[in-house]
C-alpha positions in Angstrom: 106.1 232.9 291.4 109.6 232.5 289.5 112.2 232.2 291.9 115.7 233.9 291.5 117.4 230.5 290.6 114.4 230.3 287.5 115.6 234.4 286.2 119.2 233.2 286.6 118.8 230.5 284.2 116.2 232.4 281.9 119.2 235.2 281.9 122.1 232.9 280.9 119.8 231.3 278.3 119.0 235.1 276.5 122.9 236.0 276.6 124.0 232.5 275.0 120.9 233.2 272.4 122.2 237.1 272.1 125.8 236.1 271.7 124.7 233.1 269.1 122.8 235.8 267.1 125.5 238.4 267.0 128.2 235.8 265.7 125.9 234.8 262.9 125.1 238.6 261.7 129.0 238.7 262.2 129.6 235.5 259.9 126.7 236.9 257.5 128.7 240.2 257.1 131.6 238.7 256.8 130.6 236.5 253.9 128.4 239.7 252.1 131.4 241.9 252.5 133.9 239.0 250.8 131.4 238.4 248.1 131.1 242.2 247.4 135.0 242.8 248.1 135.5 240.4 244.9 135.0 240.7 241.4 134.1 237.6 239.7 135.4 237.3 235.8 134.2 233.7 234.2 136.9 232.1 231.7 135.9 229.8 229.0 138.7 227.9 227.9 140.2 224.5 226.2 141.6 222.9 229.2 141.5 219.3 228.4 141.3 217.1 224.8 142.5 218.0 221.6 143.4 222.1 221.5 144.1 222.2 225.1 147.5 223.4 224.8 145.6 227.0 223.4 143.5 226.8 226.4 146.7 226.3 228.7 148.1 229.4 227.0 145.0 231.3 227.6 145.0 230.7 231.4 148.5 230.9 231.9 148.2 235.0 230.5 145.1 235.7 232.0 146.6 234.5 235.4 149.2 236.7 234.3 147.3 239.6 233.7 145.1 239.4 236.6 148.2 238.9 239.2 149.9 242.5 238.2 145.9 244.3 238.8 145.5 242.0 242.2 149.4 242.9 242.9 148.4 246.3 243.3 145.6 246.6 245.3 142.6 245.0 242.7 140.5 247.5 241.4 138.9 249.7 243.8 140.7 247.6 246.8 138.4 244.4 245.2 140.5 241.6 243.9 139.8 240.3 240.6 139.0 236.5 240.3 138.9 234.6 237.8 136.3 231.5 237.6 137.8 228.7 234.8 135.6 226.1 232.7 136.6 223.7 230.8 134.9 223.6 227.8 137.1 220.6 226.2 136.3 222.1 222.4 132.9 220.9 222.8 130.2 223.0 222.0 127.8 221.5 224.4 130.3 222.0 227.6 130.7 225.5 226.4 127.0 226.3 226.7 127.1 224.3 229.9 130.1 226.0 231.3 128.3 229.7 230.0 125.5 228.9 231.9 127.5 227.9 235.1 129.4 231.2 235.4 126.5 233.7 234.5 123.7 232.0 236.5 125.4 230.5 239.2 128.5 232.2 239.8 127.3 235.7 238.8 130.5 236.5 237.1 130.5 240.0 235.3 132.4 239.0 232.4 133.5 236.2 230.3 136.6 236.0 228.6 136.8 233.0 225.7 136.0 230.4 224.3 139.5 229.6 222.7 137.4 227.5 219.4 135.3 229.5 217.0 132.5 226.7 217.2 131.9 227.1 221.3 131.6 231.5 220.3 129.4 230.8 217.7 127.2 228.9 220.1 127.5 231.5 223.6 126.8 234.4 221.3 123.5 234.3 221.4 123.6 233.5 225.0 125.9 236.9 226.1 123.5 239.0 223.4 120.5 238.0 225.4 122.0 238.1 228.9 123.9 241.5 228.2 127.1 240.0 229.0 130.2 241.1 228.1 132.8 238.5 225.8 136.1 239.4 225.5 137.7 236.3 223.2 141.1 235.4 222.5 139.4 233.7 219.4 137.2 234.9 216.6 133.2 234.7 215.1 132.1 235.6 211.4 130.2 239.0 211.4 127.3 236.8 210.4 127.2 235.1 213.4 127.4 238.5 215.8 124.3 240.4 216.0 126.7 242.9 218.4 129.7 243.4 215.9 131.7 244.6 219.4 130.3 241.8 221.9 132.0 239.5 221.5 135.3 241.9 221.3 137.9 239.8 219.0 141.4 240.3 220.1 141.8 238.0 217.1 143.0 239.3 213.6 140.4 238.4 211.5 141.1 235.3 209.6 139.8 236.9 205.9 142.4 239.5 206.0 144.9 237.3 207.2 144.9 234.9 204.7 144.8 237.6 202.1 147.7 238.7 203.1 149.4 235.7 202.7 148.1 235.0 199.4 149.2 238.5 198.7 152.6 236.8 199.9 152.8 233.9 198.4 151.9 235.8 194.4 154.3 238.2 195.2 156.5 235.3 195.5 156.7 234.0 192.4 153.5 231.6 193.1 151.2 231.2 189.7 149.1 228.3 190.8 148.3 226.6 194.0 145.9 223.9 195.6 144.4 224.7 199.1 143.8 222.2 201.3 141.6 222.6 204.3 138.6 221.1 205.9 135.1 222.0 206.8 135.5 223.8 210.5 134.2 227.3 209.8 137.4 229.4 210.2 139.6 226.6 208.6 136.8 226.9 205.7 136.8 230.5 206.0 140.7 230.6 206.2 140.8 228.5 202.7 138.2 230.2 200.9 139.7 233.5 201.8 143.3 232.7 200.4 141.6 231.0 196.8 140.0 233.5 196.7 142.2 236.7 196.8 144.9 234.5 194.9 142.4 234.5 191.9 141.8 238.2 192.3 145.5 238.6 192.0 145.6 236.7 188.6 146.4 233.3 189.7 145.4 230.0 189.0 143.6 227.9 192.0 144.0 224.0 190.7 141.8 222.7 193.8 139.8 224.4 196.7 139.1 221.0 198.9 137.7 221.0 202.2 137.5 217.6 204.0 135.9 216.7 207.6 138.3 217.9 210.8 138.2 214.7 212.1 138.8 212.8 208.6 142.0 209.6 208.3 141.8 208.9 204.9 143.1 212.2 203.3 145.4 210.6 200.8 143.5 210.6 197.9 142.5 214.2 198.4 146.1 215.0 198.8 146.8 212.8 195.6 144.4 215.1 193.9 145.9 218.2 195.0 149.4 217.8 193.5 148.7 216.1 190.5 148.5 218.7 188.1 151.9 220.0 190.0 150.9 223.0 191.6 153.5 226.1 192.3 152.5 225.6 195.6 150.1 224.5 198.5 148.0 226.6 201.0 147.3 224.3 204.1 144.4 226.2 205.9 143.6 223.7 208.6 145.2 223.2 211.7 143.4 220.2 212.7 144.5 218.5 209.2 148.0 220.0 209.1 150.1 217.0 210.1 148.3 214.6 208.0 148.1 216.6 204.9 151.9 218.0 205.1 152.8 214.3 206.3 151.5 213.1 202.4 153.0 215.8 200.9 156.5 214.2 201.9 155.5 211.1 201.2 154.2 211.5 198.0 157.6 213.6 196.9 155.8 216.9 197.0 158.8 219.5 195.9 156.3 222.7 195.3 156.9 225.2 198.5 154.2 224.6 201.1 152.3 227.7 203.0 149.8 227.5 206.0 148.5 229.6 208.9 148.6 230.2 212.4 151.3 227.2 213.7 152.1 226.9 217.3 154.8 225.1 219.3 153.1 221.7 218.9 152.0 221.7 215.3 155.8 222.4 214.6 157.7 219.7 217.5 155.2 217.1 216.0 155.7 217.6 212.0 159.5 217.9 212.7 160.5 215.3 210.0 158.9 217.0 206.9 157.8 220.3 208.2 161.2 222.4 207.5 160.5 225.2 204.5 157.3 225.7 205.1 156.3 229.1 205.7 153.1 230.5 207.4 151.3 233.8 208.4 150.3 234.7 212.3 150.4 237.5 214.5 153.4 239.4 214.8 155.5 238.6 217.9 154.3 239.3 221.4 156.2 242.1 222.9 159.5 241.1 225.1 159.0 242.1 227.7 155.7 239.5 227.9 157.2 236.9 226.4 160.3 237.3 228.9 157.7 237.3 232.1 155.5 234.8 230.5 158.7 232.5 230.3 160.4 233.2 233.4 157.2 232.2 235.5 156.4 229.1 233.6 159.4 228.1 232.1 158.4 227.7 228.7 158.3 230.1 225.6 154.5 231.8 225.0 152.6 230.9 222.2 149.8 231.3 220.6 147.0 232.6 222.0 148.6 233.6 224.8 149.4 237.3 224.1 146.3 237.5 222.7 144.7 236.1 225.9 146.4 238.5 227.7 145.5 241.3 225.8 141.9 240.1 226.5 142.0 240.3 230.0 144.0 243.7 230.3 141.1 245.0 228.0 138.7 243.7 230.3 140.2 245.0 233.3 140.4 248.6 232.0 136.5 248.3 231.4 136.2 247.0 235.3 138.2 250.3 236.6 135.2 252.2 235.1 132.4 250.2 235.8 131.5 246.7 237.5 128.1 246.8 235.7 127.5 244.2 233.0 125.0 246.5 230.7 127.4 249.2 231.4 130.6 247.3 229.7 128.4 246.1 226.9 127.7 249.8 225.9 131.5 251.0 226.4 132.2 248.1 224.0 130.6 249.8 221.2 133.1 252.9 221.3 136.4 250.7 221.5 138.5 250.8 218.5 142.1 250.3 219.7 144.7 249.4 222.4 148.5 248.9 222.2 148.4 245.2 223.9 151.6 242.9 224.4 150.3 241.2 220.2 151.0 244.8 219.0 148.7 247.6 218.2 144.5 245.9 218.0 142.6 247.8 215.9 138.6 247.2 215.8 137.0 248.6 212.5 133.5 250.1 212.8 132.1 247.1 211.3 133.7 244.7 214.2 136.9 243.5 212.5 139.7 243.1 214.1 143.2 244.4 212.7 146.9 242.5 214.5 150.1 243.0 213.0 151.1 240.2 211.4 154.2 238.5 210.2 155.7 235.1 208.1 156.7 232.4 209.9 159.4 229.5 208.7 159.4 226.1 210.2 163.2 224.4 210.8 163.3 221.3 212.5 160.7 221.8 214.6 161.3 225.4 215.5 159.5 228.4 214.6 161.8 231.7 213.1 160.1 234.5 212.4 161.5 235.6 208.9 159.4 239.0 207.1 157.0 241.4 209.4 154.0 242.4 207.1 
């Protein structure tokens, strides 16, 4: 027979087991409701290695952008977070880091990669997960199955450097030599621009396109000038300070044009940089590039507005639906949106349309000098 001493015990055992059970469903709860009270946005950017200071660009205006929604209240009272990888402009890291934030984290978006390499390689990726890309970068059609997944907020790089070889004819230009290297949009970028200057009636001496990584450039350079040359398209960005450093060197007096310099490109080719002129987007609205500054303490630059752009995009996507498939098919009826980089227009066909403007390089600074 169990004595009262014996039920005693038995009854303080059940509460401490009753009371243990109740704080873990409570913990449980807890932890479903913060997972479900959070909306989880991956970021593939540049953060480290050669083109990290685009990636710190691109994190700096996302934070931006999702601060002001989180500010006031998240979206549906859930806070946006965002989930960084560094993909170090390596294409393997950025498959890696894809991977990471769509099967692990279970993030509902991606914004990035910042290089057109690492979008090339997710794209096939996102197409067969059904997730959506919103990239401050840019993909030939050829490579997008879903012209409007990835969405560029990019100005596509053929148009862009047809307009500035529309610029540089219209400047007196007759003949040039391009000089770029065999990256896909620096190719692209380079074809582009010999190309539409033929069209217009000019003269293309050389079209050369050496590795991204290449030291020895001098005899390509050599090349380029010899037959004197109005001027010289420099459609790289990973070749720009070797090429225009040769170009002083060698006595070069022909007026030099490239496309898309930032902050560093310019500090670092100080010395022999100043008169060259090149094409980008058009300058980010003020009143960014007045918050961007007074929170970091540094001037924006590129891709930033075009980051942030991204991520507001995104976020007016998220107010009307948190579903993945969902975004994917609002994608395909987006065609424009006033952002901080001016008014982004996507064509039917999936390219992208930024104002755009020429640049001047003086002593290391960057003036804007004709908005085309």
């Amino acid at each position: 027979m169990i004595s009262q001493k014996h039920i005693l015990i038995i009854v303080v055992i059940a509460l401490i087991l009753a009371t243990a059970l109740l704080v873990n469903i409570t913990l449980i709860g807890k932890t479903i409701f913060q997972k479900e009270d959070t909306i989880k946005v991956g970021a593939l950017l540049v953060l480290s290695g050669d083109g990290s200071a685009w990636g710190q660009s691109s994190q700096r205006a996302i934070d931006l952008a999702v601060d002001e929604v989180n500010q006031n209240g998240g979206i549906d009272g859930k806070m946006v977070k965002i989930i960084y990888e560094d993909t170090g402009g390596d294409i393997k890291k950025a498959v890696s880091g894809y991977k990471k934030l769509v099967d692990i984290d279970n993030v509902i978006a991606i914004i990035g990669p910042n290089m057109q390499a690492e979008m090339i390689s997710v794209i096939p990726l996102a197409n067969e997960d059904d997730i959506p890309i919103f990239a401050p970068s840019y993909a030939p059609l050829s490579n997008r199955p879903n012209p409007k997944n990835p969405l560029m907020i990019w100005l596509d790089p053929t148009l862009e450097s047809e307009q500035m070889a529309e610029y540089v004819y219209n400047k007196g230009a007759r003949s040039v030599s391009v000089l770029g290297t065999k990256d896909s949009w620096e190719e692209e970028v380079s074809t582009a621009f010999a190309n539409k200057f033929e069209d217009l009636g000019g003269e293309v001496y050389l079209l050369e396109l050496t590795q991204p990584e290449a030291i020895g450039v001098r005899t390509t350079v050599t090349k380029a000038i010899s037959k004197n040359p109005d001027a010289v398209y420099l459609g790289t960005y990973y070749q720009f300070l070797n090429f225009g450093r040769i170009l002083n060197e060698l006595g070069y007096e022909g007026q030099i044009y490239s496309i898309e310099i930032d902050e560093y490109l310019a500090s670092e080719s100080k010395g022999y940089s100043s008169g060259m002129e090149f094409i980008s987007s058009d300058s980010y609205k003020d009143e960014f590039r007045e918050k961007y500054e007074s929170t970091y303490g540094e001037k924006s630059n590129i891709p930033a507005g075009q980051s942030y752009d991204a991520a507001k995009i995104l976020i007016s996507f998220l107010e009307k639906s948190t579903d993945s498939s969902e975004i994917v098919d609002m994608m395909e009826d987006f065609n424009s949106y006033n952002g901080v980089s001016g008014q982004i227009t996507i064509t039917d066909e999936g390219r992208t349309i930024i104002p755009t403007a020429v640049y001047l390089l003086d002593e290391g600074e960057i003036k804007k000098i004709k908005k085309l």
